[in-house]
C-alpha positions as CSV (number, residue, x, y, z in Angstrom):
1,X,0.0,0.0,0.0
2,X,2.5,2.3,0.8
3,X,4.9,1.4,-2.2
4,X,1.4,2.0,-4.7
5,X,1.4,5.4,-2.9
6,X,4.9,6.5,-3.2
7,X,4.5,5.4,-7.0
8,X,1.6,7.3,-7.2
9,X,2.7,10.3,-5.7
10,X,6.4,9.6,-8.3
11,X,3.8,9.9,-11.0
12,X,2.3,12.7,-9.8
13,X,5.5,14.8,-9.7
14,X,6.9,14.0,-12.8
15,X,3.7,14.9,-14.5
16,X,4.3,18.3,-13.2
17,X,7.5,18.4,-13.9
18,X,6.7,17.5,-17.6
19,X,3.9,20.1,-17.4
20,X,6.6,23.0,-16.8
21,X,7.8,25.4,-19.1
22,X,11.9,24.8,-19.9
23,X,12.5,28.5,-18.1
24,X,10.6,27.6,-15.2
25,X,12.7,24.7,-14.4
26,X,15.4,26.5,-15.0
27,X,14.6,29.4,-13.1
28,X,14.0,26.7,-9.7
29,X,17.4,25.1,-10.7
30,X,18.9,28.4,-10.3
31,X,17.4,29.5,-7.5
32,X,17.8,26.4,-5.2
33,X,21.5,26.4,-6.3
34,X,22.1,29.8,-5.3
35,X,20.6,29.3,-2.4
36,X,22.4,26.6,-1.1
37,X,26.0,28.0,-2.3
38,X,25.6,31.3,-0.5
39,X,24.4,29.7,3.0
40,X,27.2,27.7,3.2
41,X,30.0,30.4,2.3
42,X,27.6,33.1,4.5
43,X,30.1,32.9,7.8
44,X,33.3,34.0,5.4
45,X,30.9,36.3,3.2
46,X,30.2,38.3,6.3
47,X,33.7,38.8,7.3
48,X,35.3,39.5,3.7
49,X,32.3,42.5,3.3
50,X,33.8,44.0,7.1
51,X,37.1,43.2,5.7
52,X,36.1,45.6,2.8
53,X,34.5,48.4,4.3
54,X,35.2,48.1,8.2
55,X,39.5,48.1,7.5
56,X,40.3,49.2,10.9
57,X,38.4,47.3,13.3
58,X,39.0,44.2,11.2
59,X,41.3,43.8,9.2
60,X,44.3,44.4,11.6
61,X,43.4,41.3,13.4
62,X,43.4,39.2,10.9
63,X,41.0,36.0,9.9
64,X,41.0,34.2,12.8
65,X,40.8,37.8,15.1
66,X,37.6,38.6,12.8
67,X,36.3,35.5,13.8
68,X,36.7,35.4,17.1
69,X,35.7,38.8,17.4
70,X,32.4,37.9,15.8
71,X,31.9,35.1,17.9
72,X,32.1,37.3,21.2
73,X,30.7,39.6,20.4
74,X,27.6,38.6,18.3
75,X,27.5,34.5,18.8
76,X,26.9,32.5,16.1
77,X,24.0,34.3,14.7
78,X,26.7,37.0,13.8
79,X,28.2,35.2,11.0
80,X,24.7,35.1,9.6
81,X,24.0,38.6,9.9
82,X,22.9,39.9,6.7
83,X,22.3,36.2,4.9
84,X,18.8,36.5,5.1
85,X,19.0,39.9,2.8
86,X,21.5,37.7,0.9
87,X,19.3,34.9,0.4
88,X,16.5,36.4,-0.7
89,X,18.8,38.3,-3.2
90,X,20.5,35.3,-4.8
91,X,18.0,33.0,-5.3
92,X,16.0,35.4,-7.8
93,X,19.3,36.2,-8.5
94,X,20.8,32.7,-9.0
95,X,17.3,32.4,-11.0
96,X,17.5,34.6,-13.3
97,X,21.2,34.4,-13.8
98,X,21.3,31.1,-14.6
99,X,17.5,31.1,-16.6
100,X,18.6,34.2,-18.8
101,X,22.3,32.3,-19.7
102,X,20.2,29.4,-21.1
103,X,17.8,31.6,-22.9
104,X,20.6,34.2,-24.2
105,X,22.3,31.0,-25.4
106,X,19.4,29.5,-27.3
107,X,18.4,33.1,-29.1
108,X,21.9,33.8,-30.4
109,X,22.2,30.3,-31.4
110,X,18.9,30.4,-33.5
111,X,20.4,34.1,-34.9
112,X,24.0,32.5,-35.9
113,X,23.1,29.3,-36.3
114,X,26.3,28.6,-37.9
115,X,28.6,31.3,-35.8
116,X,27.7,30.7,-32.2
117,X,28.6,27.1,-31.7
118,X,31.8,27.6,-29.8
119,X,32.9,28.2,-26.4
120,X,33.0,32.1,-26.8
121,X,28.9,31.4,-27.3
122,X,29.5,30.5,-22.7
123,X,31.2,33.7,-22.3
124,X,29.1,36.6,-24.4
125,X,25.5,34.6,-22.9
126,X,27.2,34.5,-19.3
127,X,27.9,38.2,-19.9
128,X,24.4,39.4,-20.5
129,X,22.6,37.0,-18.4
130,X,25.2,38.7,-15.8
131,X,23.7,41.8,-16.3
132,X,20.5,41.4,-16.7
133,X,20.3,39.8,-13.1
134,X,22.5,42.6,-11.4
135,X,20.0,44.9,-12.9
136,X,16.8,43.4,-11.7
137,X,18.1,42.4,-8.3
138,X,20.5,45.4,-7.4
139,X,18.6,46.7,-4.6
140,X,18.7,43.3,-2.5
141,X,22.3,43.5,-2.7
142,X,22.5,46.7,-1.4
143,X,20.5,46.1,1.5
144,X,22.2,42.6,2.1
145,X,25.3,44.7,2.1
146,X,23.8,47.4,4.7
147,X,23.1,44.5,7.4
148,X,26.4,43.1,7.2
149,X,28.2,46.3,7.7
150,X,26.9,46.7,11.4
151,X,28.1,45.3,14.3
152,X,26.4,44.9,17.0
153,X,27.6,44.2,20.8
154,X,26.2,43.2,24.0
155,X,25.3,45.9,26.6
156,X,28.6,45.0,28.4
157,X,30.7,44.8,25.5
158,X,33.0,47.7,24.3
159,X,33.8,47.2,20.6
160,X,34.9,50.4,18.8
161,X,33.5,51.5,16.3
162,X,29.7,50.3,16.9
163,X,26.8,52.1,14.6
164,X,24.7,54.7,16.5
165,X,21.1,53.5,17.2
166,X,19.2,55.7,15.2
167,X,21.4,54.3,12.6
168,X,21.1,50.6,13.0
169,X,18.9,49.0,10.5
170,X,16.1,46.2,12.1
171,X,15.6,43.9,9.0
172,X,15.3,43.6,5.2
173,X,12.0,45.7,5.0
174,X,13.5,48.9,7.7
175,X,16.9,49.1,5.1
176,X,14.8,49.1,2.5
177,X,12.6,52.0,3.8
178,X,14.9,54.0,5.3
179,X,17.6,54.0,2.0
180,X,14.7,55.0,0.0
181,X,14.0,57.7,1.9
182,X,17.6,58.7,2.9
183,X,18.3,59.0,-1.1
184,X,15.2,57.9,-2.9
185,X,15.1,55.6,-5.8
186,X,18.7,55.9,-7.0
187,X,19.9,55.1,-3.3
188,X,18.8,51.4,-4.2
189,X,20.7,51.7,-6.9
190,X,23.9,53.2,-5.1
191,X,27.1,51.4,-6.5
192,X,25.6,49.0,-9.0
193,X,27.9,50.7,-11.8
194,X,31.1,49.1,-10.5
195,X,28.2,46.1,-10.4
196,X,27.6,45.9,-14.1
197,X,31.6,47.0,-15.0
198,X,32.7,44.0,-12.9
199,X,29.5,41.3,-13.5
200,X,30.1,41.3,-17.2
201,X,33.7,39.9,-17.5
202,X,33.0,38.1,-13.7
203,X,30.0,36.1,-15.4
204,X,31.3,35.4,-18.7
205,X,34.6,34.2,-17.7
206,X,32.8,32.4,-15.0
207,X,30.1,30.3,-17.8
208,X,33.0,29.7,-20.4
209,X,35.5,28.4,-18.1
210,X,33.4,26.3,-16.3
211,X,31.7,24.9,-19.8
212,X,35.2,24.7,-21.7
213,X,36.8,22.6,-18.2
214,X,33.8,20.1,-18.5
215,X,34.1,20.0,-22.6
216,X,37.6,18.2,-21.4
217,X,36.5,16.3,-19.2
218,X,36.4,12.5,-20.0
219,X,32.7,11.1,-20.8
220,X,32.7,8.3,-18.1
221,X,33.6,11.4,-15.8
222,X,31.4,13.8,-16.9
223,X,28.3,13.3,-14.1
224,X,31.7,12.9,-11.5
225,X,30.2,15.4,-8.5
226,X,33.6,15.7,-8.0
227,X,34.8,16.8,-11.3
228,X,31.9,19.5,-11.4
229,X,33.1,20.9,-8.3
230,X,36.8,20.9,-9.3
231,X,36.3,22.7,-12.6
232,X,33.3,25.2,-10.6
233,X,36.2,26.1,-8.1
234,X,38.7,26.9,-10.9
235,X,35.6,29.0,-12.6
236,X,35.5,31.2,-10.0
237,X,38.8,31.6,-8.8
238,X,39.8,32.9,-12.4
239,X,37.3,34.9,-12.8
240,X,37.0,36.8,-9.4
241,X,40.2,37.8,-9.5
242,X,40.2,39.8,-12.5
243,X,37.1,42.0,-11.3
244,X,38.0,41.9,-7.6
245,X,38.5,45.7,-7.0
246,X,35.4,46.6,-8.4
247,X,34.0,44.7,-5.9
248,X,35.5,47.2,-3.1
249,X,34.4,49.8,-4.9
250,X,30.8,49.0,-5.0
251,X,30.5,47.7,-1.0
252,X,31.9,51.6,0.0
253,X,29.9,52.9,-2.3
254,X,27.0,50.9,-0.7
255,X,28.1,51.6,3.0
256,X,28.9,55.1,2.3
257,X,26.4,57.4,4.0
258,X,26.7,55.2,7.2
259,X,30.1,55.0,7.4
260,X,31.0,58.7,7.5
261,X,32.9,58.0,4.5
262,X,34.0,60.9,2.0
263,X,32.2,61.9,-0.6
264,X,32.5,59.2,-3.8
265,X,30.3,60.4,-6.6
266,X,31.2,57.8,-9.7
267,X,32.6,54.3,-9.7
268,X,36.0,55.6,-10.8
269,X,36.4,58.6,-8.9
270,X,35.4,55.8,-5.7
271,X,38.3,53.9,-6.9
272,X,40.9,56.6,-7.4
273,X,39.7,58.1,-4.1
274,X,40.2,54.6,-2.4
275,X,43.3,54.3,-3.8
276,X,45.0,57.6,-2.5
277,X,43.5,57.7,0.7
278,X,43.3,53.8,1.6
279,X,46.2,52.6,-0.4
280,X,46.1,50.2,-3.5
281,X,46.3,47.1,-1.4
282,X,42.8,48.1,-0.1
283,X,41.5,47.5,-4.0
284,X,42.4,43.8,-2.9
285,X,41.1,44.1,0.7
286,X,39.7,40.5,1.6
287,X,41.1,39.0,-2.0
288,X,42.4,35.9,0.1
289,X,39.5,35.1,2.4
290,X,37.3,35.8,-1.2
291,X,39.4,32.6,-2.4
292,X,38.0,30.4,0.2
293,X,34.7,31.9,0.0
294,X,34.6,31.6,-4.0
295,X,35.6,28.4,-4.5
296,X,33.1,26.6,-3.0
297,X,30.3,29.1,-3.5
298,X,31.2,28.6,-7.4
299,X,31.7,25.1,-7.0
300,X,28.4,24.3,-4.8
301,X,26.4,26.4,-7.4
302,X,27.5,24.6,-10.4
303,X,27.1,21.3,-9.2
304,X,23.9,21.8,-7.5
305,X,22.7,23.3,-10.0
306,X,23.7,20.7,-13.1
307,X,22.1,18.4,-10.4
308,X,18.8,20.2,-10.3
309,X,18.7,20.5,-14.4
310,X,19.0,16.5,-13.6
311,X,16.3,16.1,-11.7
312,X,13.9,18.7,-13.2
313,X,14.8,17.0,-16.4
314,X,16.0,20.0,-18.0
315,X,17.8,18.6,-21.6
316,X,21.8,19.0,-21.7
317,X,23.2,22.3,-23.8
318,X,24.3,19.4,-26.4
319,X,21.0,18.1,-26.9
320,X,19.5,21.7,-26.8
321,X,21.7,22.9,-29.9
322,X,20.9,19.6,-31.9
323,X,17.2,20.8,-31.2
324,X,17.7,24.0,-32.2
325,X,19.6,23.4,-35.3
326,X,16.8,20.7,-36.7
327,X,14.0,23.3,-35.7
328,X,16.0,25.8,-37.8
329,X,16.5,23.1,-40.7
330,X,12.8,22.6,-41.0
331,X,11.5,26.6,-40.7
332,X,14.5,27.9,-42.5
333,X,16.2,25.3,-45.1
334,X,17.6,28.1,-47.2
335,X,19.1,29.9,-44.5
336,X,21.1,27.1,-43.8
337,X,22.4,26.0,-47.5
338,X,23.5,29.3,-48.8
């Protein structure tokens, strides 16, 4: 009885899984593996964005002091801070990211059906999708970004540096209300143009790596969890490096108005301003612990997510270009033959 039931209820599922639009699917796959890559990297996400905008207090202790200093002061709920924000910012952002790469792929291969076949096909659809998920999910970042930045102590505690109270934010829905009416509209919006200068080459290097590792990766090996993570770690490693500072510029930009900071107007006046006031090493601030945070956040999220496309039964890229080409064969012969 209770095998005729779980078949029953196996049935059920996969008929709605067949019932499913392909960007549905791959907008959950997306979404559940962004999910699950930034909770387990939150603890070291937390410290590299304190690292990046709180120098004094923390980065002169180091790693370990950061930690510790957390821990006493905050527990473990402090290395948390802020992941809820970041949460519900990456998985519509994980969503659409990953969604909008599959369906940038599939239009420019039905517009150059016999250009775009290559791996520089990973890195101009990683690009855009890039984009288009910074834009449409800017705002969460900013406020993710917001939480982090305070620290809070106990009554007995003495840490220097603590936010004012009439400056602390409460929660997800207080940041949001009070940036928009600190600055408005374009307070949400504060930093995302070292966002989009940074998630273009970030996300395109990040998709064509990743795809042109796995392309060399023997056949028997190719479903290997561990081979996904290896060539996910080396993904991200690669490509955060390249677009690290813009990174620093955009979490001062965001913590700006409660940090007493001075006045940064444009991304590259941030960075010059950062620069000569900070030093150049600050440009790298937190580059190290960003490794360790990286590699498996990169790793987690490719391999959870090629694990989701599994069981939503989402077709591979391969058998999606076949498809696409013999659609294009039998509404456009001509197109093809010339």
């Amino acid at each position: 009885m209770v095998k005729r039931e779980e078949k029953e209820g196996g049935m059920v599922l996969d008929g709605i899984i067949d019932g499913m639009p392909l960007y549905a699917k791959e907008l959950i796959a997306g979404g559940v593996a962004g999910g699950v890559a930034k909770t387990a990297v939150a603890p070291l996400e937390r410290v590299k964005i304190l690292f990046q905008t709180r120098k004094e207090e923390f980065k002169a202790v180091g790693l370990l002091g950061s930690f510790m200093k957390i821990a006493k002061t905050e527990g473990l709920l402090g290395f948390y801070r802020g992941n809820g924000a970041s949460v519900a910012r990456i998985v519509p952002y994980a969503a659409l990211h990953y969604m909008t790469y599959e369906q940038y792929r599939r239009w420019i291969i039905q517009a150059f059906p016999n250009v775009w076949k290559g791996p520089v096909l990973d890195l101009v659809a990683g690009s855009f999708a890039g984009g288009t998920a910074v834009i449409l999910t800017y705002p969460l970042d900013l406020v993710r970004t917001k939480l982090a930045y305070q620290v809070f102590g106990s009554a007995k505690s003495n840490v220097k540096g603590l936010i004012n109270s009439e400056r602390v934010y409460k929660g997800i829905f207080d940041c949001f209300s009070k940036t928009y009416k600190e600055a408005g509209f374009r307070g949400l919006y504060r930093g995302v143009a070292p966002s989009l200068y940074g998630i273009f080459p970030y996300a395109g290097l990040k998709f064509y790596l990743y795809e042109e590792m796995k392309r060399h990766v023997p056949e028997e090996q190719k479903k290997d969890v561990t081979m996904k993570l290896v060539c996910g770690s080396v993904a991200g490693l690669f490509g955060q490096t390249f677009t690290y500072p813009l990174d620093v510029v955009r979490r001062q930009m965001q913590v700006q108005q409660i940090s007493n900071a001075s006045n940064m107007k444009g991304t590259l006046e941030t960075l010059a301003t950062i620069a000569k006031e900070q030093g150049w090493k600050q440009l790298f601030s937190g580059l190290s612990l960003n490794y360790l945070r990286v590699v498996p956040s990169v790793a987690i999220g490719f391999t959870v997510y090629d694990t989701m496309k599994s069981h939503l039964q989402i077709p591979s890229r391969e058998e999606a270009v076949i498809g696409l080409v013999t659609d294009g064969k039998n509404s456009q012969p001509s197109s093809l033959h010339s």
